[in-house]
N, C-alpha and C positions, 0 to 999 in steps of 0.2 A: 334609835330613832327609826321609825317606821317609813317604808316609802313612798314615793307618792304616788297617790293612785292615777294611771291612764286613763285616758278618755274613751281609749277602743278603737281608735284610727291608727293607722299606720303612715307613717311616714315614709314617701317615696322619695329615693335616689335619684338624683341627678347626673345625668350621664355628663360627665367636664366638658367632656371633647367636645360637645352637642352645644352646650354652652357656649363654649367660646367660639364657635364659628358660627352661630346663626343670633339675628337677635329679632326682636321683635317691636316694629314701628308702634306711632301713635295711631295709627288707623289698624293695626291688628295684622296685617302683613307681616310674614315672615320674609326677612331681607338676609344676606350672605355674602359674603366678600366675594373677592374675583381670586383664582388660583394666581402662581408664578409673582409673590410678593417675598420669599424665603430669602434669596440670595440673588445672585449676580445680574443685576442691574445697571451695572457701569453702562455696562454697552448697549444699554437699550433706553432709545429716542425719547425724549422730555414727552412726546404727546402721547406714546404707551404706559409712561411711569405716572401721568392724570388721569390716564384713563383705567389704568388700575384702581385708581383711588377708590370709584364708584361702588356703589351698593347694588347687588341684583334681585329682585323679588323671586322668592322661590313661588314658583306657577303649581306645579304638580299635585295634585288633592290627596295623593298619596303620600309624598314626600313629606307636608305639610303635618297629616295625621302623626307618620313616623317622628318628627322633629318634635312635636309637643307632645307625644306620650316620653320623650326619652327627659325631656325636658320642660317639667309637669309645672315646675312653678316662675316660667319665663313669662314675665308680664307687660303691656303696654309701656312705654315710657314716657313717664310722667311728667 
């Protein structure tokens, strides 16, 4: 059986890590959790553990650049 012929694009990698920590809004924003969600929490106050919850938009034009080349097929969500 013969193979199938390619189209002549390449397909880019997805960097995981990149993935899972950034995601990308319906207005095209790249947004990022807040650090210190890992572990030990008992001890820490009901209004730091909501305020964790929040989503941070990444500002930096550089950062941004970085995060979607590592992360080429991160799209709007629909």
């Amino acid at each position: 059986m013969p193979r199938k012929q390619s189209s002549g694009k390449y397909k880019l990698k997805t960097h995981k890590a990149t993935s899972k920590r950034f995601r990308m809004t319906g207005t095209g924003k790249v947004v990022r959790t807040k650090i210190g969600k890992g572990h030990l929490r008992r001890n820490t106050s009901k209004r730091t553990k909501y305020l964790l919850a929040e989503t941070i938009e990444v500002n930096t034009n550089g950062l941004v650049k970085h995060i979607k080349r590592l992360a080429p097929y991160m799209r709007k969500k629909d």
